[in-house]
Every structure is written in structure tokens, then in C-alpha cells.
Phi, psi and omega in degrees: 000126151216171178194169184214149189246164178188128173161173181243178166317301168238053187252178168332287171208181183239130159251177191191137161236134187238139168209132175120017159284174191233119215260187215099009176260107189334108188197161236195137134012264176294007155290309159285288167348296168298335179276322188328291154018271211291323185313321177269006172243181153130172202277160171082043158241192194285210171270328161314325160278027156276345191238287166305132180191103219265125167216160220238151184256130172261135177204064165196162180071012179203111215236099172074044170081003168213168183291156184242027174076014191253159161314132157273114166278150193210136194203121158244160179257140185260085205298350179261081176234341171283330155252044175229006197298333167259003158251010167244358189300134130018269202295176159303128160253161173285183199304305136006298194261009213251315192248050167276147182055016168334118169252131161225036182236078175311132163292139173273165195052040161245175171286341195286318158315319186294291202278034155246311194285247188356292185260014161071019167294142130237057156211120175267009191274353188277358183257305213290339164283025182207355200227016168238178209282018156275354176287296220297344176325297180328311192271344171275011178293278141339291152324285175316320189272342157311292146344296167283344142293337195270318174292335177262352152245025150092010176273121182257139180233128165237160177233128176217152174277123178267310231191100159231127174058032153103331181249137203224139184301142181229089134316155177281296212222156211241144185251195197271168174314309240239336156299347155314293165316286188286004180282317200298310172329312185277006168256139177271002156249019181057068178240166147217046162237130178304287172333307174279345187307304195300326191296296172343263199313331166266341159280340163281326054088253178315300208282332174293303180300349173266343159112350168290221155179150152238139180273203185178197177246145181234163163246159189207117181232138177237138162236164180087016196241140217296147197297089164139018180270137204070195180197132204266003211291327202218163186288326221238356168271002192267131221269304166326283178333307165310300189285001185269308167309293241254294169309292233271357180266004148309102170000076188144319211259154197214016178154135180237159318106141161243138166057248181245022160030239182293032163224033152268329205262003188246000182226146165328165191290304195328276242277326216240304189273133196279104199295137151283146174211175180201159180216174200289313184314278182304321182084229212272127172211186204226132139014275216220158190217046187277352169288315195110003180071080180192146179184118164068015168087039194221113182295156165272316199140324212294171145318090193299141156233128181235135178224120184259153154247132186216112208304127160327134163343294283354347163247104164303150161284319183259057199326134181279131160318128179226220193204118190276148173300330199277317184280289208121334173321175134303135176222156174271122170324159190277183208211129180237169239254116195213172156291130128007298188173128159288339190298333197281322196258026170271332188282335097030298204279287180320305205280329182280335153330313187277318180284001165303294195285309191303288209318316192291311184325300204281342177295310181296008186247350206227134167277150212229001190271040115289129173274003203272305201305296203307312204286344193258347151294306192313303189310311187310329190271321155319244199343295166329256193347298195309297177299357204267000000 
């Protein structure tokens, strides 16, 4: 399976092509919609979801609700595109219309300097529409229809915020994915500790008033998902690996973790390695699961745990010093529509990104080009794992 997303920020609309699905696999609308949905909400965002409410049209691959093994095409519309239609057009504009809403003061920690530099802009506004977090529509877009595959094979994936702005959720008892799911869901900071929500909202808060944003941390838990997925064989099968590229290229986010990750290096090997054991019911399964259920670049059997980090916003209300390109001068950078803080819809972002990547594994690993076929290998293969 692969695919590419392509559209700008304020252009017309965002597409997306997925090909290597398999076909006969249910999928709906409202199968993507809900995860669109769920990506625009949570506290502290911004102005943009007041203007956007993104729902997606499909229109290639799919025939009476279910896939046909052909590209799936996915197009959402950008409805505040009606007032970007002469600074975003196509076509030629006059001279006049050529540099409007023009940027030549790059933000720090955006793309526009760089990705100006590269590509020979001088209206850095041509970096900024592509290199910004509305590409994540696409990709929780993307996500979603993976996702439902990873669901029709009994595989469950949730997402929660562990850390914001530094106060990080502590559960007694960490409760299973799927109570994950349903907790976080019913929080507007995707948490599912009840205690820490008021301190959050009020540091958020605080931080919109000071003109700052803050990041944080998300988890990403898949459960059920079968033992022998990656490979140890080559640097670029290993399946930990995919998803560690695959988090840190989400907007924002700037380092990921398996299990209990950068706190490996303060403990003994005894403390760190998951004990094997094995039972007649389950077959092989491990003690303790602080690797994330990865081992030699391979899921175990175990529950994948994933944690991205993701960096304050970068664009202030209380704008950082730059440099306008044209003078040279100092300047306070410029300021575009922007959040607090994201991290609750980043966790959103994450998980459908990571189930992205298992969907593709199993597909390359099980024959798929049916889904009748992919659900009678997966079984088969459960069986196996049990019995080996």
C-alpha cells in the first residue's frame, strides 16, 4: 500500500490517493468523517476550526460501500477558499493581485525560510501553504480508512494526551485500549485522567493569554496485533522504525518512543526486557511490555506503545524576531491563524498516522488482494502464532 496527499492550506481543496488496498472492504463516508470530526476538536485550538468542517468526498475505488482493489481518491474542500481565490489562483494574476498577502518575514520554527532558500521563493507564502498542519486533514483522512481496516480484523488503535505543558497525566491503573478509546473520547483534552483536565485548561488558558502555545506528549496503543509484523532482516524492514519516521514527519512533533523509551537508559538490562512465558490458551505472550511490543524491529504479540512529542506551535500571538528577506532588517515575524496548543487533536493525528503504517505492514505481509482472502490469511496466521 501507498499513497500521497497533495493540496495547500488555503487552495481549493486537499486530496489524497491510496492504492494497494484490497479489494472488498467496507468503507463509507462516515468511516472517514468521524475521525475528520474527532482531528478539530479538543481545547485551545484556534480560528480555523470555526471556519472549517471538513468532510470528505470519495471518488475513485469504491463501489456500493465497499473497495474495488483500484486507487481510493479522497477530496476534502477547503471552505475558506472563497476568500483566498486571487491570492491563491492558478491562473496568472496582474501585477497588482501578484503580491498580495505576500510573506517576507519568516517564522521561527516554520518551514518558510528554509523552504524559501531551497526552492528559490521570494513570497515565502508558497512554503507555508504546504508545509502547514492542514496537511494532517489527509492524512487522519488516510488514517481513517486503515483504521477500519485494522478494525475488521479485531485490531483496536486509540489515542491519548500523556503530557501537556509539562502536567502529565498519571493513572492508578492504566486501563486497557479500549477503555482508552472510550475515556479519552469523552474529554476535550483527550486525557483519561479526570484530575489533571482542569489544571490543563487552565494552563492553556493562561498561555493563549500571554500570547504563547504549548506542546506535549501523545500515546498511540494498538492491541491484537499479531506477532512477526516487520523484520529484522535490513534496517528499513524494521517495523519500530517505520513508525518512528512516519510520527516525527507529523507536523510538529520532533521525537518518539517504544514503551517506556528514554527511561531505559536510567535502568538495568533485568528491569528493561519483557520476561517470555507462554500459555496454552494465548501461546506466547511477554510479563511486562516496557519494549511496546517491538523486539529486533518486529511486533511480539504484545500492545504497540507509542509516544510522539510535539513541539509549542510555532507561531505566536506575541510574535518572535526575524528577518524580513527583502531588507535584511529585523523584524517581529508574521502571524497566520494559529492555536494554543494542538496537542489533544495531534493525538488524533498520531494514531491514525501509526495505524497507517501496521495497515500497510500487514497488507505486505498477508495476501490481500481481496479482503475475503487478507481476513482467511490473518486467521490462519493467529493460529499458527498460537500453536508454534
Amino acid at each position: 500500500m501507498r499513497y500521497f496527499t497533495a493540496g495547500e492550506s488555503h487552495g481549493p481543496e486537499l486530496t489524497a490517493i491510496i492504492e494497494g488496498l484490497p479489494a472488498g472492504m467496507p468503507l463509507t463516508v462516515e468511516d472517514i468523517n468521524t475521525e475528520l470530526a474527532r482531528r478539530q476538536t479538543g481545547y485551545g485550538r484556534g480560528g480555523r476550526m470555526l471556519i472549517e468542517k471538513d468532510q470528505v468526498r470519495i471518488t475513485s475505488g469504491v463501489r456500493h460501500g465497499k473497495t474495488l482493489g483500484s486507487p481510493v481518491t479522497l477530496v476534502v474542500e477547503n471552505k475558506d477558499w472563497k476568500n483566498w481565490t486571487t491570492v491563491m489562483s492558478v491562473s496568472e494574476v496582474e501585477e497588482k493581485e501578484r503580491h498580495l498577502r505576500r510573506v517576507a518575514k519568516p517564522r521561527p520554527g516554520h518551514a518558510d525560510l528554509v523552504g524559501g532558500m531551497k526552492y528559490h521563493h521570494r513570497d515565502l507564502r508558497n512554503v507555508l501553504e504546504r508545509s502547514s498542519a492542514r496537511e494532517t486533514t489527509m492524512r487522519v483522512a488516510i488514517g481513517a480508512v486503515c483504521k477500519k481496516l485494522l478494525s475488521l480484523l479485531d485490531i483496536t488503535v486509540a489515542g491519548h494526551v500523556v503530557k501537556l505543558g509539562g502536567i502529565s497525566v498519571n493513572p492508578e491503573n492504566y486501563p486497557s485500549v479500549a477503555e482508552i478509546k472510550a475515556i479519552s473520547e469523552k474529554s476535550e483534552l483527550r486525557v483519561i485522567d479526570p484530575s489533571v483536565e482542569q489544571a490543563m485548561k487552565d494552563l492553556i488558558d493562561q498561555t493563549k493569554k500571554n500570547g504563547d502555545t504549548i506542546g506535549g506528549i501523545v500515546e498511540v496503543q494498538l492491541d491484537n496485533v499479531p506477532a512477526g509484523l516487520g523484520s529484522y532482516v535490513q534496517w528499513d524492514k524494521k517495523l519500530d522504525a517505520k513508525i518512528a519516521q512516519a510520527v516525527v514527519s507529523i507536523n510538529a512533533f520532533k521525537a518518539v518512543e517504544f514503551g517506556i523509551g528514554f527511561e531505559m537508559a536510567n535502568l538495568p538490562g533485568s528491569q528493561v526486557m519483557d520476561e517470555i512465558q507462554w500459555d496454552q490458551e494465548k501461546g506466547y505472550t511477554r510479563k511486562t511490555n516496557r519494549l511496546g511490543g517491538f523486539e529486533g524491529g518486529m511486533t511480539n504479540g504484545e500492545t504497540l506503545i507509542v509516544h510522539g512529542v510535539m513541539k509549542p506551535i510555532p507561531t505566536l500571538y506575541k510574535p518572535l524576531l526575524s528577518v524580513d528577506i527583502d531588507t535584511k532588517e529585523p523584524y517581529k515575524a508574521s502571524i497566520e491563524r494559529s492555536d494554543s496548543t494542538a496537542v489533544p487533536a495531534a493525538s488524533v493525528v498520531c494514531e491514525n498516522v501509526v495505524a497507517t503504517v501496521v495497515a500497510g505492514e500487514i497488507l505486505e505481509k498477508f495476501a490481500s488482494d481481496s479482503f475475503e482472502e487478507l481476513v482467511e490469511e490473518v486467521s490462519r496466521y493467529r493460529e499458527y502464532l498460537k500453536a508454534y
